[in-house]
N, C-alpha and C positions, 0 to 999 in steps of 0.2 A: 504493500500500500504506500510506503513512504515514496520507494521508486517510480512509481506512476503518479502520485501527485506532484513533488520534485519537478519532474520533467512537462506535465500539464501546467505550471505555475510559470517554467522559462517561456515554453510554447504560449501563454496566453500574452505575457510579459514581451517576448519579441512583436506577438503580431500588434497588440495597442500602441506598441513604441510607432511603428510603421504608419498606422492609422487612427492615431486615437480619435477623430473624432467619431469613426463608426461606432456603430451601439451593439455592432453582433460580431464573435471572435469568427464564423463562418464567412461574414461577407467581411471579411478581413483579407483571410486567406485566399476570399477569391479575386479580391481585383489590387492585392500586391504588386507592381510592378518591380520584378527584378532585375539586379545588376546583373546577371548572367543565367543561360540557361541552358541544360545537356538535354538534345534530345535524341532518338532513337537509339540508346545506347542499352546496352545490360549491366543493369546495376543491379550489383548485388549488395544488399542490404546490411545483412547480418541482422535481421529485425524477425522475430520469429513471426506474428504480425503480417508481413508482408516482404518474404524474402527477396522477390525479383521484382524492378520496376523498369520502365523504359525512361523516365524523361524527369528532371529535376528541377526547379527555380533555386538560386543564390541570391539573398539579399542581404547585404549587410554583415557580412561574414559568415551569415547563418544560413540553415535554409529552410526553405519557407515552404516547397511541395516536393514530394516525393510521390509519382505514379505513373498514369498512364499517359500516351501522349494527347487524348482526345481533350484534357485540362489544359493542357500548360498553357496555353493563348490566351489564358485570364491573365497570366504574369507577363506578357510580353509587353512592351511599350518603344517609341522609337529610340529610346536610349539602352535598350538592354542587348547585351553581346548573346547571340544563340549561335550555338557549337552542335552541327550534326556530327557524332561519334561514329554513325555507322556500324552499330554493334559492339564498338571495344568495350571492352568489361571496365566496370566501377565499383572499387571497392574503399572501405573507409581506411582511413590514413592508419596506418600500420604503427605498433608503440611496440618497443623495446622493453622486457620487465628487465633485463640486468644487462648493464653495458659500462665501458668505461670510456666516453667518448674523448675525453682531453687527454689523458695518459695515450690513445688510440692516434689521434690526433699528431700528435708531439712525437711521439715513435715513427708515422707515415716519413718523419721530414727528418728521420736521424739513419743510425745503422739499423737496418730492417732486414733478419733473417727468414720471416716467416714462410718466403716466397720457395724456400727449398730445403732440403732435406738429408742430406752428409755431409758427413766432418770436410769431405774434400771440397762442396760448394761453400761452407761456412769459411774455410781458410781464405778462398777465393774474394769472397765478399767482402772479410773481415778486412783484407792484404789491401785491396783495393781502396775502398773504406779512409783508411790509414793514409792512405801513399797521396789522395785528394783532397784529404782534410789537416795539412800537418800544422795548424795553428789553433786545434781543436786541443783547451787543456786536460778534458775526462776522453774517452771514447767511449760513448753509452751509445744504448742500441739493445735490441733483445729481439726474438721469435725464434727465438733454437727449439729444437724437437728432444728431448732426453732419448728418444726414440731412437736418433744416428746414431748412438753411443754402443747402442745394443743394449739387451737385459743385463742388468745391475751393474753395468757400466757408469761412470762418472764424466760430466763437461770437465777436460783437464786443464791446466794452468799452464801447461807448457804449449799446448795448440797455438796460446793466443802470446806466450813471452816468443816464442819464435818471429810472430810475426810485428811485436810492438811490444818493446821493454822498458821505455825511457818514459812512458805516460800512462797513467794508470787504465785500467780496461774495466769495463761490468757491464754484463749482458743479462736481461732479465729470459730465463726461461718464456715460452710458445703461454704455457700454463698457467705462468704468473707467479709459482711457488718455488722455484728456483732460480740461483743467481750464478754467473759465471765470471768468477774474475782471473786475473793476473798476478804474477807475484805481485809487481809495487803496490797495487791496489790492496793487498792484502795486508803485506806489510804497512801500506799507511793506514791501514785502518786497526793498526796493535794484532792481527793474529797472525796467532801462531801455532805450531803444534801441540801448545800447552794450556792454550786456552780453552777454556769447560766451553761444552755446549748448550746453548742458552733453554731455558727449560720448555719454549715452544720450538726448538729450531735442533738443525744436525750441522753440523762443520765436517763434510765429508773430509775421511782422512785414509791413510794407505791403509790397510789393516796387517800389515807387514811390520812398517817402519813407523807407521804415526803421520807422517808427514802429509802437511795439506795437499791434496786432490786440486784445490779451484774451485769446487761447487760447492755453494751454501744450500741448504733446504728450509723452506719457513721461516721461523721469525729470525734463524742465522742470518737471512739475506741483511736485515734493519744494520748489521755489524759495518756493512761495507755503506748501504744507502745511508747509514747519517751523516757520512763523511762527504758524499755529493753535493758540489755547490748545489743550492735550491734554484728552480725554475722560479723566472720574473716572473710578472704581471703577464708580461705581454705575451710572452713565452705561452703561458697558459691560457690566454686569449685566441692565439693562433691557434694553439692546435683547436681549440676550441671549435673557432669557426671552420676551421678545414670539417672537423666533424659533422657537424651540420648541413654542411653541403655537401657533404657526402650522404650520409642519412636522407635526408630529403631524396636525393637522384634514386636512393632504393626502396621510397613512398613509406618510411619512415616520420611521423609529425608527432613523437611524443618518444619518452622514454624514462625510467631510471635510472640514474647514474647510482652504481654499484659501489662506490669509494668515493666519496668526497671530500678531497685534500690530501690524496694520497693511501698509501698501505702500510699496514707495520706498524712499529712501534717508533718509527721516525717520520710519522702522519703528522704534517703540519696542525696546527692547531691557530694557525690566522684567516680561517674564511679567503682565502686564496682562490678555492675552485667558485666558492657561489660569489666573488669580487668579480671572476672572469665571465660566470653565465649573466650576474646583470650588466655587466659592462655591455655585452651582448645585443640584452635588452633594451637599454638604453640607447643603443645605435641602431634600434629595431632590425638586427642582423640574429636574432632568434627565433627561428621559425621552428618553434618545435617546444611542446612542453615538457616540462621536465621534474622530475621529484626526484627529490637530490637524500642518497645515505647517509651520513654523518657518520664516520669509520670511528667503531670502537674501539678505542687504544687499550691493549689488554693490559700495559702494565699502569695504567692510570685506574680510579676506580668509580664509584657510583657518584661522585661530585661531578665529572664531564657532562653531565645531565645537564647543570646547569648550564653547563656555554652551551650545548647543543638547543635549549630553549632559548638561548637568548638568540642563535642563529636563526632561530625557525622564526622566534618575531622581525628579526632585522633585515632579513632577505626573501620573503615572503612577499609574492606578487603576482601577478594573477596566471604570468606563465610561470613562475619558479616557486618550488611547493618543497620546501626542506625538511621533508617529515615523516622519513625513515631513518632508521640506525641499520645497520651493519654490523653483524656479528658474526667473528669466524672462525666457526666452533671445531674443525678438520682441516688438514690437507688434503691432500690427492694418493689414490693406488699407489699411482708409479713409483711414487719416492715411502712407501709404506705409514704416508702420514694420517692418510683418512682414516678414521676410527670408526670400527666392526666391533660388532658383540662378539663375535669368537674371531682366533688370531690365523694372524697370514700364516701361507702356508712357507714358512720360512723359519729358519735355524732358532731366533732370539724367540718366536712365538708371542710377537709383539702385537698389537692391539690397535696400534696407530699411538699418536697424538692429538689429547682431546685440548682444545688452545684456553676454553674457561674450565676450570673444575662444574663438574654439574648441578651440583648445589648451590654454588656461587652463580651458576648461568642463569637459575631460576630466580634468583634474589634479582639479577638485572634484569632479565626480560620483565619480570612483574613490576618493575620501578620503570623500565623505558613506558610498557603496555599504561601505569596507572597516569605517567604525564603525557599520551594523547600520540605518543612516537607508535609507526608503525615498525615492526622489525621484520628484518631483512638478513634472514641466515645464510651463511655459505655453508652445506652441510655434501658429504657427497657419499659418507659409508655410513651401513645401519646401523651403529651404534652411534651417532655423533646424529642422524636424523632424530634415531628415537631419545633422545639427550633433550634437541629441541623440542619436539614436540611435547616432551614432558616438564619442560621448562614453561609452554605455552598455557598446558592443562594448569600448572603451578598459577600462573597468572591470573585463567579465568576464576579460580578458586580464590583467591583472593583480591580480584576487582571487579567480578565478573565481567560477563561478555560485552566489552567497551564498546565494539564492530573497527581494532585497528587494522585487519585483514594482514595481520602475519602472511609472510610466504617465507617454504624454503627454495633457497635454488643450490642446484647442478644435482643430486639425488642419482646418483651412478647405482647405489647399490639401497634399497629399501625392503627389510624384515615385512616379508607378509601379513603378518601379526599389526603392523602399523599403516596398512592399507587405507582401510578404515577411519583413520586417526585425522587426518586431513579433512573429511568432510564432516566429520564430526566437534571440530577446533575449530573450522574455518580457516584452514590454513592451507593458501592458495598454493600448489606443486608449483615451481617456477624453472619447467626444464629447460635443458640448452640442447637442442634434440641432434644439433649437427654432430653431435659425438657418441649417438647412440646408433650405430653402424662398426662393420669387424674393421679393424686397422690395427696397427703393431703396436698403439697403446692399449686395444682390447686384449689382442693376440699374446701377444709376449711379454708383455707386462703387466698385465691386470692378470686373463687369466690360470695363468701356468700358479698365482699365488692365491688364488681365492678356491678353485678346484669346480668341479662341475656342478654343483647343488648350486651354490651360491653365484655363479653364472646364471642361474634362471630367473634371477631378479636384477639383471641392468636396464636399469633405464626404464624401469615400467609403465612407461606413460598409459597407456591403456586401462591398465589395472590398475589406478588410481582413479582412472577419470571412471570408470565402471564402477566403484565404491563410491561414486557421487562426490568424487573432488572435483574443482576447478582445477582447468591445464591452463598456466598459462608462458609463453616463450619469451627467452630473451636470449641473445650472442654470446654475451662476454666478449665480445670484442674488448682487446684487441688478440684474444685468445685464440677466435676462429672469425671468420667472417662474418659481417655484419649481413650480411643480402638473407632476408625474409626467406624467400623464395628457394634457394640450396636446403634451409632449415627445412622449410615445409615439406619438402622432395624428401629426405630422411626423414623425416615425422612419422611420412608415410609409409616407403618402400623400406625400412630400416638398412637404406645401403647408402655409401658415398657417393651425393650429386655430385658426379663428377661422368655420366655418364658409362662406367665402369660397370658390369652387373658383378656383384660381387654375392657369395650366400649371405646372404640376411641377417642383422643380428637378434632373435627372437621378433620372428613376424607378426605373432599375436597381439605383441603389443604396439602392431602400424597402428595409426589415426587414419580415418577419412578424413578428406576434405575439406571438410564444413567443418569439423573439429579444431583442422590444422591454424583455418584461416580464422577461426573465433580464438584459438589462442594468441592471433598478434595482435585481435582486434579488442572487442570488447570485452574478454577473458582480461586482458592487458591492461584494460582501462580500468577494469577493477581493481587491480592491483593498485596502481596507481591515483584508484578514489577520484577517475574523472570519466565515470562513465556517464552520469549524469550529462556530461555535455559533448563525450567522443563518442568513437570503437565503433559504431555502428551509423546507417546514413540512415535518419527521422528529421522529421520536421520540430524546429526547434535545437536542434544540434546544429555545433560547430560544422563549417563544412571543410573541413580532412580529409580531403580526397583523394585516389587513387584511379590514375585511369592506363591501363595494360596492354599489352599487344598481344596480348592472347586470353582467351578464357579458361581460364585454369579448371573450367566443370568440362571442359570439350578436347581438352589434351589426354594423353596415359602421363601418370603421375612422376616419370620417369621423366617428361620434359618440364616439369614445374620449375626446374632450377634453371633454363632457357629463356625467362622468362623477363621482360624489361619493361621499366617504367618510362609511359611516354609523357606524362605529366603529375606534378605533384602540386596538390592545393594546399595550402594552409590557408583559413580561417578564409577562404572563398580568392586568396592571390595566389599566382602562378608564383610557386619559388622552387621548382625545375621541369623545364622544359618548354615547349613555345606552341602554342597555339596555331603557328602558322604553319608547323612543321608534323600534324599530323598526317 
């Protein structure tokens, strides 16, 4: 009820804006004249209501009809722009539930290994890199694969002092959980072979001799990143905008930023990243909304509360909405950090690393949940999901049910036991689906240590969304690619868009379609508490548009990731691509 009047109260509110002097909200709607109109096009809605329409009005950033084309000539007048589509599909502007678009951003325009895949192209990259930038005083740069290395292999330190000894080096792992340095870098940052390893983190070392390896894992990496001059303003501005305009061209018009001000335990703590999104906004160069995480420092404690409120009032505006936290309760498989109810299948029969003790998880989530913050887990093994989620039950029991729409995202591995858990918490699944397909991080490094049982629960989208949870998707860029559409193609076929047929990774749990494209859509928008005004095309919404070159109900699923944006609307303006070049 609250959702239908909500949205009946915009819708009556937009059309008297238009015409107040009429006395009926029907003869409103009918002789609105809009700024723009799509006619004979397939749109699809995402409106359970009335999934498929041909023809649209835009007024005012909103819009004002959605239907058939035998109306829309009530909205037309000699000032209004009409676009025959001739069939191309229309769908609502696409949101991102986890992403990290400035770190993404700022990485595009440094050393950027993501594009390949052995040690021998990394050298390559790295060598070149180097030899064009020699007034460069860090060399940063990250998207390495732990993958080139091989199983239980380490990124080594000698790879990179061969090719650059004199300047320090750090490369942030593909995954985001590993760091790759250089001697000097190491040495200027005090380690050494005798340094403890920090109680979230591993300082890979020989297990021969002791001697550093170069790769940190987890909160190791923070040892080397605090010693990193800090990115500017502007620094963080650009990548910023580079993000945006990139998003946008992949019909991208909202998202979550996954980190804000950084990761780790050397996570700025001066509003950096939301100084860069309103700087943005104020140059009306943000097309895209946004609700921003506020990264919990684990070694700080339940007082960060307070700065994080006093951010969410100071930076709060009607596109920037800083009103999730970040909590990052596991690592990942590959480096045995994510945390399982029973252990890897490996020698020490280790458990992973849980990054808050559990009991202490619950005391924050219920203090983040009772001040109004939505939380935002990175959780990816079942013991570190069921952690959260029983941190979340903790909450409702002592605030009860507030509606902050908790989500967890990445959920690689989830106990069937906690299936259930999700629809009955309200706590939104937020997967990253392009990584639920076989690859040499399923293959060789996830499963040879978790063993075949425990293989039949990656990635379960299905069998969540069948226990009556919400799916809803986000990238992690800069982790994998940001493009919807790759995502949606694996959601479905559980293989890599990449056009490769490969066996499947647990097909049962594909999504159709309509499942796929409600997770980037209004699924998304939940998440992010603006469905009220996105996610889907009604009258009365924003208009967030998407319009395609293909219909993704008229392809095999197999081309979904072929798939290109020929225009993208925000708020009813073209901010990629051209009108004239349909």
């Amino acid at each position: 009820m609250k959702l239908i009047l909500s949205k009946n109260i915009i819708k009556l509110f937009l059309l008297l804006t238009f015409l107040s002097a009429c006395d009926s909200p029907d003869e409103i709607e009918l002789t609105t004249a809009a700024d723009l109109v799509l006619i004979n096009a397939s749109i699809y809605t995402v409106d359970e209501a009335q999934s498929w329409a041909k023809t649209m009005a835009i007024k005012d950033g909103y819009i004002v009809y959605v239907g058939p084309n035998d109306e829309i000539n009530n909205f037309i007048a000699d000032n209004t722009r009409v676009i025959d589509l001739q069939d191309k599909m229309v769908i609502p502007g696409m949101q991102d539930a986890h992403i990290h678009p400035i770190m993404s951003g700022i990485r595009a325009e440094i050393l950027d290994l993501s594009q390949y895949e052995t040690v021998a192209e990394y050298r390559s990259v790295i060598r070149d890199y180097v030899n064009t930038n020699a007034d460069v005083e860090w060399v940063l740069g990250g998207g390495w694969s732990m993958g080139a290395f091989g199983p239980g292999a380490k990124a080594s330190k000698n790879i990179i002092d061969e090719l650059v000894s004199d300047r320090p080096v750090y490369l942030g792992s593909r995954d985001g959980h590993s760091g790759w340095a250089n001697s000097l870098a190491l040495e200027m940052a005090g380690i050494t072979k005798n340094t403890p390893d920090p109680v979230d983190g591993i300082i890979d070392r020989d297990p021969e001799t002791g001697e550093l390896i170069g790769s940190l894992q987890e909160g190791a990496m923070a040892l080397v990143e605090r010693i990193i001059p800090a990115d500017t303003l502007e620094t963080r501005e650009a990548g910023l905008k580079y993000a945006v305009k990139l998003l946008n061209s992949l019909g991208i018009t909202a998202m979550q930023d996954a980190a804000l001000n950084g990761i780790g335990i050397s996570a700025s703590m001066d509003a950096i990243d939301l100084k860069a999104y309103h700087s943005l906004d104020q140059k009306g160069d943000l097309s895209m909304r946004v609700v921003g995480a506020h990264w919990w420092v684990r070694d700080r404690g339940i007082e960060q509360l307070d700065h994080f409120k006093q951010l969410r009032t100071e930076y709060s505006s009607r596109l920037i909405k800083p009103t999730s936290v970040k909590i990052m309760q596991d690592g990942v498989m590959e480096n045995y950090t994510a945390v399982l109810l029973e252990p890897y299948n490996i020698p020490s029969q280790s458990k992973g690393i849980p990054m808050i003790e559990p009991e202490f998880l619950k005391e924050i989530v219920t203090a983040v949940d009772a001040a109004g913050f939505q939380v935002h887990f990175h959780a990816l093994g079942d013991g570190a999901i069921r952690q959260a989620l029983d941190a979340v039950e903790e909450a409702i029991y002592e605030n009860g049910q507030l509606g902050n729409r908790h989500h967890i995202s990445h959920l690689q591995l989830i106990h069937p036991d906690d299936f259930s858990r999700f629809a009955e918490l309200d706590v939104v699944a937020n997967f990253q689906p392009l990584w639920a397909y076989k690859d040499i991080y399923i293959d060789e490094l996830t499963a040879p240590f978790l063993g075949s049982e425990r293989m039949q629960y990656m990635y379960p989208i299905k069998s969540i969304q069948d226990a009556g949870g919400i799916i809803a998707f986000g990238s992690d860029w800069f982790v994998s690619t940001p493009n919807p559409f790759h995502q949606m193609e694996t959601a479905i076929t559980r293989q890599a868009a990449t056009g490769k047929l490969t066996e499947p990774l647990l097909i049962n749990e594909g999504l159709d379609l309509k499942s796929a494209i409600e997770a980037f859509t209004i699924n998304a928008a939940y998440v992010n508490n603006i469905e009220i005004e996105t996610g889907s095309i009604e009258v009365g919404k924003v208009a967030d548009l998407v319009i395609l070159d293909q219909n993704l109900f008229d392809i095999e699923p197999q081309a979904i990731s072929e798939t290109n944006v020929l225009i993208t609307l925000f708020e009813g303006e073209v901010v990629h691509g051209d009108w004239t070049k349909l």
